[in-house]
N, C-alpha and C positions, 0 to 999 in steps of 0.2 A: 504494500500500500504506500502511496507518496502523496503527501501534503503539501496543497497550494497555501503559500503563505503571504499576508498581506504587506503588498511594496510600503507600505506609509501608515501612517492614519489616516483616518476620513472615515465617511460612512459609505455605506453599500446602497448604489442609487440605481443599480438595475444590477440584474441576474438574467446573461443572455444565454444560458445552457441550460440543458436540460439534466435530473438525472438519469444515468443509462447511457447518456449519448457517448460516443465514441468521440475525442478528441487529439489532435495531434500539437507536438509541441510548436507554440507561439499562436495557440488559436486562443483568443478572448474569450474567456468565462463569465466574466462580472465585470462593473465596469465602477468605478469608488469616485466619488467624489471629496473634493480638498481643496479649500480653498478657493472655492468656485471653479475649480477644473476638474474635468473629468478622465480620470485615469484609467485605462484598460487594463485589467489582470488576465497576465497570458498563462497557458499551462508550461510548464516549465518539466514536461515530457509526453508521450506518448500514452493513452491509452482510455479508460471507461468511467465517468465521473460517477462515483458510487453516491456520495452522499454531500452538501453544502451546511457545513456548521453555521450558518450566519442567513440571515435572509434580507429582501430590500426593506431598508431605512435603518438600520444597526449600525449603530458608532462600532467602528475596532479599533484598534493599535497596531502599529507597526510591529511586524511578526507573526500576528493572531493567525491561526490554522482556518481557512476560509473554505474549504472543499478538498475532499480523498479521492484520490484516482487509482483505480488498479489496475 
């Protein structure tokens, strides 16, 4: 199992995957907002988004585990 982890703080302002879907590395998962910009979280490998610990309008922190991939 490998953990997407969040680039920054900020909140979760969409969630543009599904879970199940099949993903390759540097596809857009989530999309965080900070600062009034909106930052893309990419998968940072190859494979099946099983579960999203976070869902849209949730504060995180930098680091927070945001989605499992296996």
């Amino acid at each position: 199992m490998k953990n997407i982890k969040s680039p920054m703080a900020g909140s979760v302002w969409k969630i543009v995957a599904t879970v199940g879907q099949e993903v390759d590395y540097g596809d857009t998962i989530m999309i965080l907002e900070s600062m009034k910009m909106e930052i893309p979280v990419e998968a940072d490998a190859a494979g099946k988004i099983v579960k999203f610990l976070v869902a849209e309008g949730d504060a995180v922190d930098d680091g927070v585990v945001l989605a499992a991939l296996s």
